[in-house]
C-alpha positions in Angstrom: -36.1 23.5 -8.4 -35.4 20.6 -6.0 -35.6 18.4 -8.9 -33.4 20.6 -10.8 -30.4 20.8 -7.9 -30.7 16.9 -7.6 -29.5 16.8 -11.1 -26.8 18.9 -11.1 -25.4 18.0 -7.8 -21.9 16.2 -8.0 -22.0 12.3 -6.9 -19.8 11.6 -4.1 -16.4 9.9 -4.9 -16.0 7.0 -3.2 -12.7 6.5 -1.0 -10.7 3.8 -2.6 -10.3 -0.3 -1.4 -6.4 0.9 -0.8 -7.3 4.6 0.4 -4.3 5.3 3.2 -6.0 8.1 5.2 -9.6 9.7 5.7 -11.7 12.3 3.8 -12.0 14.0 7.5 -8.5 13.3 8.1 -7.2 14.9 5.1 -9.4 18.0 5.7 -8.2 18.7 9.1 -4.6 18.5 8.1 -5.1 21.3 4.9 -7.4 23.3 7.7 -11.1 22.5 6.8 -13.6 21.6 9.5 -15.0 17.9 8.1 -18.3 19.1 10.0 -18.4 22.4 8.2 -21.6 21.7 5.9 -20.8 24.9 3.8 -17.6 23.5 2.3 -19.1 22.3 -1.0 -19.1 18.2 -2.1 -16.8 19.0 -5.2 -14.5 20.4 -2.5 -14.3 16.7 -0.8 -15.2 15.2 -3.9 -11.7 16.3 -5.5 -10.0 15.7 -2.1 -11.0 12.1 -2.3 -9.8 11.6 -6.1 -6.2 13.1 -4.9 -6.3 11.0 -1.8 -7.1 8.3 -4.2 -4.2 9.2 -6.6 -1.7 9.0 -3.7 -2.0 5.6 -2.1 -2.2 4.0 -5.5 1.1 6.0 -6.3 2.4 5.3 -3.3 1.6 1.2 -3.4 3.0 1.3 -6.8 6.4 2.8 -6.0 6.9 0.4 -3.1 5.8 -2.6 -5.0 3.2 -2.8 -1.9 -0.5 -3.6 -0.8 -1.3 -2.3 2.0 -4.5 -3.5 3.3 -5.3 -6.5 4.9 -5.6 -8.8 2.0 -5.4 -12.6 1.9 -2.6 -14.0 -0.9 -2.2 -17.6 -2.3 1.1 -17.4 -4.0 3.9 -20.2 -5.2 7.3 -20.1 -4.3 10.5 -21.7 -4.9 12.3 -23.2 -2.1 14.6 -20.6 -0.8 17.5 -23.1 0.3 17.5 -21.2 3.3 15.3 -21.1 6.8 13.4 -18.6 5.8 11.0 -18.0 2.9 10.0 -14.8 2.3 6.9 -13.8 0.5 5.3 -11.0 -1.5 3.1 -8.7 1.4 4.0 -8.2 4.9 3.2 -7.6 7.8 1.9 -11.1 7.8 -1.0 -11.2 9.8 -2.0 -15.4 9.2 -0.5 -18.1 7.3 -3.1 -20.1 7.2 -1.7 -23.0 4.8 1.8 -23.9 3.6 1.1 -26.5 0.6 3.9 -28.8 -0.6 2.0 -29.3 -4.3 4.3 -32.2 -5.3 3.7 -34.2 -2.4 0.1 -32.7 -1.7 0.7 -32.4 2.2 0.2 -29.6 4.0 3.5 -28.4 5.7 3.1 -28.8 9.6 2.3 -25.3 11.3 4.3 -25.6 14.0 7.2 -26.4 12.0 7.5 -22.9 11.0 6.6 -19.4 12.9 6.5 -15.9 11.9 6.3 -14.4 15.8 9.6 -12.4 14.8 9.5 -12.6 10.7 6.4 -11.7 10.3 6.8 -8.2 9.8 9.0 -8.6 7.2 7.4 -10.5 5.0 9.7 -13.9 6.2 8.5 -17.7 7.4 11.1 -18.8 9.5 11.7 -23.0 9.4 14.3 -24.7 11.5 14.4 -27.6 8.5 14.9 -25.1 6.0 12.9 -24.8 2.8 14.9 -27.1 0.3 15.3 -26.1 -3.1 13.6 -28.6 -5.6 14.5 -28.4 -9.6 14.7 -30.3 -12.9 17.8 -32.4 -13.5 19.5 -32.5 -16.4 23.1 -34.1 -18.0 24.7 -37.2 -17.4 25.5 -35.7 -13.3 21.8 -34.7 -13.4 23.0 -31.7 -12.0 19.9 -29.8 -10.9 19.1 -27.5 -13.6 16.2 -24.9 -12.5 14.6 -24.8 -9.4 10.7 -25.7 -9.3 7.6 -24.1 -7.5 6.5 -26.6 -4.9 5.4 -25.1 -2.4 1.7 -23.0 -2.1 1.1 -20.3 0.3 -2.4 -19.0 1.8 -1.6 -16.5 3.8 -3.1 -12.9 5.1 -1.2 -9.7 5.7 -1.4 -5.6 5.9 -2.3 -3.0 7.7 -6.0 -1.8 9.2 -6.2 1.1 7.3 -7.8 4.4 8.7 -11.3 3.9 6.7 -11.5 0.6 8.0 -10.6 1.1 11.6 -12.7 0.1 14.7 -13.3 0.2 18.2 -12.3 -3.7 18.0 -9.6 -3.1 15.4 -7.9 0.6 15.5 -5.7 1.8 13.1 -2.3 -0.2 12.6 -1.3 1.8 9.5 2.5 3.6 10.6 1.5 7.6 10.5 4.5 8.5 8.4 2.7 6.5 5.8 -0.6 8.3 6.5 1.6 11.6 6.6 3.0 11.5 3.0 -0.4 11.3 1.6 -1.6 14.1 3.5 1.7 15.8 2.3 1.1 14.7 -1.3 -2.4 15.9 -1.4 -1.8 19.0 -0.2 1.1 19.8 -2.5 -1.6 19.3 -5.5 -4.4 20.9 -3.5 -2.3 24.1 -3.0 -1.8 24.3 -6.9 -5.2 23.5 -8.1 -6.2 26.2 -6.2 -3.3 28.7 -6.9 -3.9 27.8 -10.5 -0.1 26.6 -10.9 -1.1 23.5 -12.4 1.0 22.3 -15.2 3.3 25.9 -14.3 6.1 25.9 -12.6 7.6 29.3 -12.3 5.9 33.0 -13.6 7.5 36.5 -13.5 4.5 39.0 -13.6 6.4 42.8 -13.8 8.8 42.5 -10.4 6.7 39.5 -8.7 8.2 36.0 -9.5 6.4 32.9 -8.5 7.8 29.6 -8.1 6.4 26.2 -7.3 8.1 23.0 -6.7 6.2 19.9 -8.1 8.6 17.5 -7.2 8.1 15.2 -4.0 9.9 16.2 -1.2 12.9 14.7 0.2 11.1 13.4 3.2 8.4 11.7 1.0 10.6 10.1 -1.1 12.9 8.9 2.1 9.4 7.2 3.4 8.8 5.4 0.0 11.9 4.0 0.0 11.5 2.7 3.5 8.5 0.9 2.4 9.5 -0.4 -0.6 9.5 -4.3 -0.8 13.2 -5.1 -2.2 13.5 -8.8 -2.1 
């Protein structure tokens, strides 16, 4: 029988790399006690997919990656004193590569103390544009990627939190998960899914699948524009 139960038992579902809150977390919010041992693993093993679901929704409407994560990506001079990149908050640079020249920009010729956050390396000198030119003015034609970042940015997400290192994730972002996932929690379970609305003799049920305002309001804050 013990052999029997190991087979049919359902594997737990791992919490994703980019998973923006916790299995225990989650649970508290809908009203379950994460140290009940009667709620059943599908129970937490379905949580987890739709926890799953979220954040990766969520990271793909913001055009965002939320852990901490270390990038190597080319740019274009921006002409401008500040460069900004693809992830923020930036947590490192470690290198800033001019390719054409093979030198390693000087760190403390740029800073991101107070760009950081958004995504920006600040540079007194600027960060000249560099092209191809072309015609008898050899008017600069199309810009060139010369210069190579290594950098490191994100957030410490819930799952991988320590005493050391707590938490830095903002809590609206953990909140619209736990919002998300209990939207499709509450209709898996009143068996509304793929339903929105049923008259049954004078009882009429409605349900609203559409993200809330607020939800959508916080993915737009989050969204990476430039």
């Amino acid at each position: 029988m013990a052999e029997e139960q190991q087979i049919i038992k359902a594997p737990t579902v791992p919490l994703a790399s980019n998973a923006l809150t916790t299995l225990s977390d989650m649970m508290e919010f809908i009203g379950m006690d994460p140290d009940d041992a009667s709620i059943p693993r599908l129970v937490k093993n379905n949580l987890i997919r739709l926890i799953n679901s979220a954040s990766e929704y969520i990271e793909t409407m913001t055009s965002r990656k939320f852990a901490i994560t270390l990038y190597n990506e080319g740019h274009y001079g921006s002409g401008a004193q500040e460069l900004c990149l693809g992830q923020y908050p930036i947590r490192e640079v470690v290198t800033v590569e001019d390719t054409e020249n093979e030198y390693a920009v000087p760190a403390d010729s740029y800073s991101v103390d107070d760009t950081g956050n958004i995504g920006v390396i600040y540079r007194d000198k600027g960060w000249p544009v560099r092209g191809y030119a072309s015609g008898l003015a050899n008017d600069l034609k199309a810009s060139r990627k010369y210069l190579k970042v290594t950098y490191r940015a994100g957030f410490v997400l819930p799952k991988d939190a320590t005493e050391e290192a707590p938490s830095d994730l903002p809590y609206d972002l953990q909140y619209i998960v736990w919002q998300m996932v209990q939207q499709q929690w509450n209709l898996a379970n009143n068996g509304a899914n793929g339903l929105s609305a049923f008259t049954i003799s004078d009882v009429s049920w409605t349900f609203d699948k559409e993200l809330s305002t607020q939800v959508k309001d916080i993915i737009n804050k989050y969204q990476r524009w430039a």
